[in-house]
N, C-alpha and C positions, 0 to 999 in steps of 0.2 A: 378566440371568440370573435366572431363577426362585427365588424363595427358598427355601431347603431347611428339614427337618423337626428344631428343637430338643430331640431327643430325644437325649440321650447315651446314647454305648457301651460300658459300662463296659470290655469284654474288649477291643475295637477303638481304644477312646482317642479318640475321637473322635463327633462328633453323627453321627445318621443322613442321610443324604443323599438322599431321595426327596422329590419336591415336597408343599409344602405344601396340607393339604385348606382352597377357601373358609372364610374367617372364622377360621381354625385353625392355631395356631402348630403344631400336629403334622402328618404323615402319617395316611393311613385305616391304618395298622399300629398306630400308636403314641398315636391320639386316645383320649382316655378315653371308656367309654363312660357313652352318658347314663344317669342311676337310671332311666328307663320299665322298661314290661312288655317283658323280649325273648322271643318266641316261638318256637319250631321253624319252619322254614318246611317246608308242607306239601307239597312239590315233593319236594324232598328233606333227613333233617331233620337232614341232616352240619353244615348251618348254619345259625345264628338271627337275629333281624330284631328290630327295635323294632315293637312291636304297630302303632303308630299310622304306619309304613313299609310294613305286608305289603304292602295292595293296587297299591303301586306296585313296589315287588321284584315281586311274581308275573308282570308282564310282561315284567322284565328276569334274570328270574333264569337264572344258564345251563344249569339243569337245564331250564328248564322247554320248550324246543326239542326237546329229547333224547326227553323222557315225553310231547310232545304227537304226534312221530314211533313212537313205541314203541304208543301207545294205537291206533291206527288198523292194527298188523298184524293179521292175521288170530289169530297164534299167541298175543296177548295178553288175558288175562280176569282181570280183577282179583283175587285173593284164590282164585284155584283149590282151589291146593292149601295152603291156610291150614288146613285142618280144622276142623269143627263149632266155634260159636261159642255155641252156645244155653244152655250151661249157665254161659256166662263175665257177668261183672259190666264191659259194655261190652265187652268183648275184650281188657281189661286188661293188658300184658307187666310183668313182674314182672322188675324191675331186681336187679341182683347186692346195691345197699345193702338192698332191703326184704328179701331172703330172707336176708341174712345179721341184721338187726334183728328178721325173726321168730325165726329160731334161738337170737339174744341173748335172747331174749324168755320162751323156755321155762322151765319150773322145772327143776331138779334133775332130779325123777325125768320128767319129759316129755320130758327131752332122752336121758338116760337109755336110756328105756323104747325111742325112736327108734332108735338104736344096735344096742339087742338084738334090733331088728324089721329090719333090715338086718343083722345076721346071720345071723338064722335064715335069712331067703327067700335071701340067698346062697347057704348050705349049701346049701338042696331045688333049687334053681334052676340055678345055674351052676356045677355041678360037670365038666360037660360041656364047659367051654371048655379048649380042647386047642392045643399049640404045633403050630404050621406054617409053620415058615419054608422058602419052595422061594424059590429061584435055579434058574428054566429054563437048558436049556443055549444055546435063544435068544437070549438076554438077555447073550451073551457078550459083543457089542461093545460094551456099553455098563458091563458090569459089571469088564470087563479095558480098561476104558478105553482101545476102540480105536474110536469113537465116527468117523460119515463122515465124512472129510478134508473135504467140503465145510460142512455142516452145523458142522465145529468153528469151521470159519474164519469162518464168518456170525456167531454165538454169540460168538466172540471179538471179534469189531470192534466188535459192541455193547454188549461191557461196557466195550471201551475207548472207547468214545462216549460214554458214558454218566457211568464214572468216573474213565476217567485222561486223554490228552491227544492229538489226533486228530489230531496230524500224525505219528504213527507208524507210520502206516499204509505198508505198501507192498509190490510183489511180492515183494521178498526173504522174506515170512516163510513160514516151512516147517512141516506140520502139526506133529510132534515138538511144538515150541516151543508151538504154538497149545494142544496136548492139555495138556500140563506146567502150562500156566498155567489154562484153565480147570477142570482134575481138581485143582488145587493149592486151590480156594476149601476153605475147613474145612469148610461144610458141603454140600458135592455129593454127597460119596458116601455119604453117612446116608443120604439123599433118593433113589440111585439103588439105593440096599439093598432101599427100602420099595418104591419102584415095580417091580423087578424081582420081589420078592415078589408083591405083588400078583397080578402077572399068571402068576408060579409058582401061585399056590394056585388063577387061573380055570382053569388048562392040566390042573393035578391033578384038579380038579372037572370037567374033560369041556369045558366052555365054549370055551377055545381047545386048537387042534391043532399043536403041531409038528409041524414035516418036517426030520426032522433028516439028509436025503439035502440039502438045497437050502443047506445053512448053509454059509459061509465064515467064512476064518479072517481075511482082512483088510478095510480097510476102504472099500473101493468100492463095494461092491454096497448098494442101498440095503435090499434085502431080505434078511435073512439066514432068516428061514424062516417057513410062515404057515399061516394057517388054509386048508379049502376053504369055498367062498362060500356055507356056511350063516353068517359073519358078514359082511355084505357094511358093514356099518353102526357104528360107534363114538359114543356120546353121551357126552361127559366133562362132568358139572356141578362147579359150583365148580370151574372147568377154572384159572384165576387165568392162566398164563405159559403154560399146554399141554401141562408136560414131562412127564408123565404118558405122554398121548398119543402127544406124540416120541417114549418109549421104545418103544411098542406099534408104533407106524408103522415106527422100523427095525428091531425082531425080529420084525413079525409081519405078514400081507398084510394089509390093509385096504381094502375099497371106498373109505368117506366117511365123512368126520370132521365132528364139530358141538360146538364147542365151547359151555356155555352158562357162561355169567359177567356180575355185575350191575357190575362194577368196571371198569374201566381202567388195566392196566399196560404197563409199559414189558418189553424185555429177548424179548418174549412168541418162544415155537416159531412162532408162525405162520410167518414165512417163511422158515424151514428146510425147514416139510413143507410149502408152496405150492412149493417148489421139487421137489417129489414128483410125477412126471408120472402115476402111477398113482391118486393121491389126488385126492380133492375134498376143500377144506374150508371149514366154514363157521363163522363164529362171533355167535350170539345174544348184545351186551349185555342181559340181563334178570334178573330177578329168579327163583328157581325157583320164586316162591311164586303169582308172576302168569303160568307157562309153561304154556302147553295143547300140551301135545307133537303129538300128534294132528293141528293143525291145521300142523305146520311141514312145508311146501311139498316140502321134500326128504328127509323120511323119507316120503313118503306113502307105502304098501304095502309099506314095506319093514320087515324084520327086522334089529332092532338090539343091541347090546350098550352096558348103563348100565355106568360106570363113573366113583369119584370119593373122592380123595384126601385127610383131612382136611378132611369135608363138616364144619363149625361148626353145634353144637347144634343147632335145631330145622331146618338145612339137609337135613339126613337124613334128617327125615319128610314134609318137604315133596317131597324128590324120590323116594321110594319112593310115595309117593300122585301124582307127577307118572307114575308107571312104569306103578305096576299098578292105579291104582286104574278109576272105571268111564269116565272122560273118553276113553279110549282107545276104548270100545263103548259109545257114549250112547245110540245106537240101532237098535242090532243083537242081535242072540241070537248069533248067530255075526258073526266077523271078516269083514270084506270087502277089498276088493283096496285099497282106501287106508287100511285102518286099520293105523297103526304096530305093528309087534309085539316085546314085549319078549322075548328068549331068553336072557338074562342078565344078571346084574349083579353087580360089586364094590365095594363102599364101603366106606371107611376109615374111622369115627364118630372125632367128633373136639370140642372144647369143648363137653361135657355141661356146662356150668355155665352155658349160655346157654340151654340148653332150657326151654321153655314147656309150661304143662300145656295149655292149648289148643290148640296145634299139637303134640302128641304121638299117631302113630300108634294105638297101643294102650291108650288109657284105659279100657276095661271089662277087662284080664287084670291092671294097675296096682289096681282095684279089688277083684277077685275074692281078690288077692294080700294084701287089710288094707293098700293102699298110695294115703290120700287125697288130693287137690290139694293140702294143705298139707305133707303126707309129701312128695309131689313135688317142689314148690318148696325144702324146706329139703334134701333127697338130692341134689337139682343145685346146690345151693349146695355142699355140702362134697365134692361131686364136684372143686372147685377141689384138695382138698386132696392128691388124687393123686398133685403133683407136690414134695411134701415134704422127702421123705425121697432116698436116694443110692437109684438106680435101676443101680447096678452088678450087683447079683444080685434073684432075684427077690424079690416080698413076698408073693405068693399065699397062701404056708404060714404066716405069722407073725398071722395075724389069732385069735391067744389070746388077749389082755388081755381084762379082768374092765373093764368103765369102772365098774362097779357096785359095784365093792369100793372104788376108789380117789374116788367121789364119795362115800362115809359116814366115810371117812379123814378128806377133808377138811373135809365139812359138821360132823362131832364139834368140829376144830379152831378153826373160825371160819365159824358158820352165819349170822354176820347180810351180808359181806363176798363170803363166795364164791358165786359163780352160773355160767352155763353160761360165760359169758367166759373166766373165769379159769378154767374147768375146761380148756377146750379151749387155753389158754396153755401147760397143763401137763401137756397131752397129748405124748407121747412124738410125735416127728415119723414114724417107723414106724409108731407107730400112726394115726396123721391119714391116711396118704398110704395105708393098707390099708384105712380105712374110705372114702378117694376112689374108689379102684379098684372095691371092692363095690358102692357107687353106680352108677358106670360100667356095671360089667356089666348089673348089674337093669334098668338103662333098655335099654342092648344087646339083654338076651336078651328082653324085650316087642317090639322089634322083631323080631327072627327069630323069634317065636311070629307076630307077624302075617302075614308072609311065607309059614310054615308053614299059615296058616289060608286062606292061598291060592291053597295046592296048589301050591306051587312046594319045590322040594326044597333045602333052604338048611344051610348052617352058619354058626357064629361061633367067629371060631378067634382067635388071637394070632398075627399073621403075621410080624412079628420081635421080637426080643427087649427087651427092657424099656430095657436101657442104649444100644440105637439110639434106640427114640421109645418113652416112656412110653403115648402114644397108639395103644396097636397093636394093638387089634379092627378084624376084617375080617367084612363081612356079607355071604358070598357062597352065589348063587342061579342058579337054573337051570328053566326050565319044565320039571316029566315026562315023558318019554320015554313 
């Protein structure tokens, strides 16, 4: 018998039981690692390597199958939609500890002075972001949880596959039961709030059409009502599990679905709506930032509709520069019968505290605004602070505090000891989470100015309310009529 790994468990009571690595009383879980240099691996950099191991991990690494299949599609080009590099110090990303160590870093009145310069541009700027929460009456089987008897029962076997125990399985069960337990998760119906919004505020904006002659009330028909085939197309980035999609595919007609996502999960919609004989779907693992939309095989001439739920930080400018920027007409003056065409989009912005100033759509209106790379980087840092304060009612209105009266309170009291640290310790948590929010917006509304500067007809609105998702700016768009 192999001898096992002398690592105790303290919560198990017992040593670990996996065989031991050559020369090594532990397991590869439980071996220390050696003092050398550990690197990122370049493949992908979720995991690190002893410097003096890369060159033999790169052959064995299991990404590195995955990227050397990925590198050879047509639809792949490194760095696409990354945005302008030339003014960056190597292309630098600026980690959440450096931007919070530059913030630390400020005086008094520097920090100060930040504060009152993210006020003001809020005032002149976003005063215009307006409440919109629509619930179409499409969206009924999904939002009165009467969701396809068949599609429940898929979705249900696979979270008990997943989580509970599979020999439970068997014809006796009856949807009723199936619906009870998957609507019963705490958090589904936050999630089918926002997605059913979503696609209230494209219906509102002209983008999708109900046919409220075609709707039923129960749950068989896979269609319960839909657009005419000016959207023959769906692209959902940051598509993650699909359910987005899902929802659009049972309240609304859809030609063809493409999911794109760089991850792999479990649980996912795909084979609910593969089980959709009217649908095609497809799904791109990749990145949005290396996707040349354009060149993907099954939008070629066709007119699509972008849509994407909780796109993370600079996810958002990458795929509005994947939409509209010039990749789509590299060289044409006019469209031609395979260039993809954008006729809509909705996106849900979502972790502004991971945005980059290099990968930010609108860096010359950021500018115009008195708002430099280093204003940038420290706004998306306390963009974390959003999430503070009780998000029961709104904060919109509460952003009065003076920080400029209460830092000469305390600097009078003890000027060699307080600094922006302790200032912000003793900042009111109402107050934190109104100066996150104002953040939020400002990088927001530079996006929808960009969009605007490219003649597409857009808003940014709040598509549910605060106390469903803090996160609830919607950027949605439409070509000119």
């Amino acid at each position: 018998m192999a001898a096992r790994c002398n690592f105790w468990l303290p919560k198990k009571k017992r040593f670990c039981s996996n065989v031991l690595l050559r020369d090594s009383q532990f397991c590869g879980n439980h071996t220390q690692r050696s003092d050398g240099q550990w690197v990122p691996c370049p493949i992908h950099p979720s995991h690190s390597v002893l410097e003096e191991n890369l060159q033999s991990h790169l052959k064995r690494c299991p990404f590195f199958k995955q990227a050397q299949s990925l590198s050879i599609q047509p639809f792949y080009q490194e760095g696409i939609n990354a945005g302008k590099e030339e003014e960056e110090e190597g292309g630098q990303n600026f980690s959440s500890e450096m931007k919070r160590n530059a913030v630390h870093g400020m005086t008094l009145f520097e920090f100060s002075q930040l504060i009152n310069k993210i006020k003001s541009i809020h005032a002149s700027i976003c005063s215009d972001i307006g409440d919109s929460f629509k619930i179409p009456q499409a969206c009924d089987i999904w939002t009165n949880r009467q969701v396809d008897r068949c599609s429940t029962i898929v979705l249900f076997r696979m979270c008990c596959l997943h989580f509970l125990f599979p020999l439970i399985f068997s014809s006796h069960f009856q949807t009723p039961s199936c619906c009870s337990f998957c609507r019963g998760l705490p958090f589904q119906e936050k999630h089918v709030m926002q997605q059913a919004s979503i696609l209230g505020n494209l219906e509102e904006f002209g983008v999708l059409k109900s046919c409220g002659d075609d709707a039923v009330s129960g749950p068989v028909k896979l269609e319960v009502s839909g657009v005419d085939d000016d959207v023959p197309a769906v692209v959902e980035f940051g598509a993650g599990r699909g359910y987005l999609t899902q929802v659009l595919a049972d309240c609304y007609r859809i030609k063809k679905i493409l999911l794109v996502e760089r991850k792999s999960y479990k649980l996912k919609a795909d084979r609910s709506l593969r089980q959709k004989e009217s649908v095609t779907l497809e799904r791109l693992r990749i990145d949005i930032e290396d996707l040349k939309l354009n060149a993907v095989e099954s939008l070629q001439g066709v007119p699509y509709l972008a849509i994407g739920k909780h796109l993370c930080g600079p996810a958002t400018d990458m795929t509005l520069r994947c939409c509209i920027s010039k990749q789509c007409n590299q060289h044409n003056d006019a469209p031609s019968d395979s260039t993809c065409r954008l006729i809509g989009l909705a996106i849900a912005t979502c972790c502004h505290h991971l945005c980059q100033w290099k990968h930010y759509i609108n860096k010359p209106y950021m500018l115009d605004l008195g708002i430099t790379k280093d204003d940038f980087n420290a706004m998306t840092w306390l963009t974390s602070w959003a999430v503070d304060a009780d998000h029961g009612s709104d904060l919109c209105g509460t952003g009065s505090f003076d920080l400029q009266i209460r830092e000469h309170e305390h600097v009078e009291s003890d000027p060699s000891t307080y600094d922006v640290k302790n200032m912000v310790k003793n900042m009111k948590a109402v107050d934190r989470a109104v100066v996150g929010l104002m953040c939020k917006d400002i990088i927001d509304v530079g996006r929808f100015m960009w969009l605007k500067e490219h003649e597409l007809e857009c808003e940014l609105v709040k598509y549910v309310p605060s106390n469903i998702s803090p996160e609830n700016r919607l950027l949605v768009a439409r070509q000119k009529s």
